[in-house]
N, C-alpha and C positions, 0 to 999 in steps of 0.2 A: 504493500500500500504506500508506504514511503516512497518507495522509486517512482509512484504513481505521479504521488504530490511535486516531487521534485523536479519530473516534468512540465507538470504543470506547472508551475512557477517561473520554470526558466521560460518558455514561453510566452507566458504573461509579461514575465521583467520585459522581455525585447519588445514585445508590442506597445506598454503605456514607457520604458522610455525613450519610444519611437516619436509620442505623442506628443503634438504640438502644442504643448497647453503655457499655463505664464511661467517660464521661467528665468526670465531675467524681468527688471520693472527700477527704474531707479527711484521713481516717487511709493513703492513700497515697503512698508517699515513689519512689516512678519515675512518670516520665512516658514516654510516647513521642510522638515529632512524626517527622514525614518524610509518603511518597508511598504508595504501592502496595505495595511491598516490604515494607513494613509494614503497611497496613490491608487486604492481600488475604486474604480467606476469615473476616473478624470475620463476616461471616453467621452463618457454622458454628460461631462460639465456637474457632475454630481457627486466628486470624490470630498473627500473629509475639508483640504485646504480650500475647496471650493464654497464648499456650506460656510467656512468661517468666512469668508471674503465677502458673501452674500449678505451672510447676517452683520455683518461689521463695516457693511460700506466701502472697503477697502480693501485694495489688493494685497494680494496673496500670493508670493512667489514658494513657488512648489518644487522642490530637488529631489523629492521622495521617489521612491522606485521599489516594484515589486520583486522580491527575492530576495534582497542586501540583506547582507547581515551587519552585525556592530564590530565583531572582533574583527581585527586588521593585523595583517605583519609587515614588519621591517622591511622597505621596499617591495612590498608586492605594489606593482603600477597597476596589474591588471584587475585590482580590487578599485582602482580611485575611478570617482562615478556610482559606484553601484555600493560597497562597504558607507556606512551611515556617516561614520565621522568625516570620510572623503566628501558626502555634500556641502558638508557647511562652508559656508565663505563669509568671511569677515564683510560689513557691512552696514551703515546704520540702520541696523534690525535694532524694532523695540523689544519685538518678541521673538523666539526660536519655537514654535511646536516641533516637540523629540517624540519620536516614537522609536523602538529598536529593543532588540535582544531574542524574540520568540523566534524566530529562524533559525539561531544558534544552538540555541536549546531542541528544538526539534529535530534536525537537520544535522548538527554538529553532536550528539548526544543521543539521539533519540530519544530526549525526553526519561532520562532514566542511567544512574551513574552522572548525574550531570555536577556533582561537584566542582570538578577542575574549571571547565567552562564558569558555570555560575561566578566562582571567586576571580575570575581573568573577565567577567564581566563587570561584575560589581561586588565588594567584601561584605562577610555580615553586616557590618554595622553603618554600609555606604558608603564609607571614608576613602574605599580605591577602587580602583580598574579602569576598566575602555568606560565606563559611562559616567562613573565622576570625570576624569579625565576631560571628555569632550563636554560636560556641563560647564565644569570651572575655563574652560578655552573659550566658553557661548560668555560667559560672565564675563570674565575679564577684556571682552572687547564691547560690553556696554548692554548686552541684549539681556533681559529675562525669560526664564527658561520654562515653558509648561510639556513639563513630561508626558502624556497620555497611554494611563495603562489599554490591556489586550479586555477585548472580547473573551466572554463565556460563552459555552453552550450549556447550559444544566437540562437535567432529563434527556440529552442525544447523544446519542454516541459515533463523535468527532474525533476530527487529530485535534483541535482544540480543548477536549476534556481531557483524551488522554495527558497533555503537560499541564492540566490544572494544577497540580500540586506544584511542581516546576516553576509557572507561569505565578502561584500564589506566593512563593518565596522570592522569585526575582523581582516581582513589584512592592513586598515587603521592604525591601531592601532598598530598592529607590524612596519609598515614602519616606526611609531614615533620612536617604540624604537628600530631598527637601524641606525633611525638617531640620535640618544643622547647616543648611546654606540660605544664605540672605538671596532674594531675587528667585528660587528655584521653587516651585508648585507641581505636584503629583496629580494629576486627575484620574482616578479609579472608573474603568467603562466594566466592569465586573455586573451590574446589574441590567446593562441596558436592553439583554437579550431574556427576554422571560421563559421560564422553565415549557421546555417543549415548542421553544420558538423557532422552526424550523425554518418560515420565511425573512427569518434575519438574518439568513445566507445564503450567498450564491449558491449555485449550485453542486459546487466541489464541495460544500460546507465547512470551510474553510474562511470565505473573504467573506466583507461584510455585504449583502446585498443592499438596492440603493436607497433603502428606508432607514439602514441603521448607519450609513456614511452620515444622512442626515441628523439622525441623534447624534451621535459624534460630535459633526461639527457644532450643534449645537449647543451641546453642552461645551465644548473647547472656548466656543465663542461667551458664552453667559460666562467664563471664567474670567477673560481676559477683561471684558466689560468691568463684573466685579471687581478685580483689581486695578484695574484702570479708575476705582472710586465713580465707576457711572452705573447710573439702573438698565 
């Protein structure tokens, strides 16, 4: 079933980042970088960055790509582009939407033994790895950082339940470290798919279909609002 998804995916990656969609905007102050969760349904004008830009009036430069993963090695070129931290670019971004790490854990681990992984992602307590790493890199050039956790499936049986325990410890683990870094906010999407919610995924059930890009963004957007001190 893996080798299925991992098809899948790599074809998906080539076709949305084939996709014409915003990514470059110089009067643009959010970016978005991360995986799937993010760039799924830009086809449609309907992916996660898009819903925020819609509801926020404002454009949305989108670097996101399906398939990336977060971990990166020492001169690998043919990761820049596609690996998460290789999106980001220095910028006056107010804000950075992050998404990243489920690809590695599934894909890199099969979701099980994923210790090694997990700690080269992120440490118990938040304080290292590839995803402090490129938070403190988004902060220290000005931007604040809204992390967005992964989708559930409860009651179906997905590759997404299967890394639920996985997926529930590696977003543990980011909560810490926005709670011990100034500018940095976690947003939990763990409930937005209700038990036995089958039509909140495409149909690999896997990505999100285009009703729950639109919760996403939505809720990404009522954050950044909120802390923006606006209603």
């Amino acid at each position: 079933m893996f080798r299925k998804i991992i098809v899948l995916l790599g074809l998906s990656g080539l076709l949305f980042a084939c996709q014409d969609s915003v990514r470059h905007n110089q009067d643009a102050r959010i970016l978005a970088i991360g995986d799937s969760l993010l760039s799924w349904n830009s086809a449609f004008g309907s992916s996660v960055p898009d819903v925020i830009s819609k509801e926020l009036g404002q454009p949305v430069v989108d670097r996101s790509v399906s398939g990336a993963w977060m971990l990166t090695r020492d001169g690998d070129e043919e990761g820049r582009g596609v690996n998460v931290p290789y999106q980001y670019e220095q910028g006056a971004w107010e804000w950075v939407v992050v998404n990243g790490g489920g690809n590695d854990l599934l894909f890199g681990c099969g979701c099980g033994r994923c210790d090694t992984v997990m700690d080269r992602l992120i440490s118990t307590d938040g304080s290292a790895g590839q995803i402090p790493d490129l938070v403190r890199r988004i902060r220290a050039d000005g931007a604040r950082v809204l992390y967005t956790g992964y989708l559930r499936s409860p009651d179906l049986l997905t590759p997404i339940e299967h890394c639920k325990n996985d997926g529930d410890e590696l977003e543990a683990r980011i909560a810490r470290l926005a709670a011990a870094e100034d500018g940095v906010y976690y947003v939990s999407m763990q409930d937005v798919v209700p038990p036995g919610g089958l039509t909140y995924f495409a149909p690999d059930l896997i990505h999100p279909a285009r009703k729950t890009s639109r919760k996403v963004g939505e809720r990404l957007a009522s954050a950044i609002r909120q802390l923006n001190g606006r209603p």
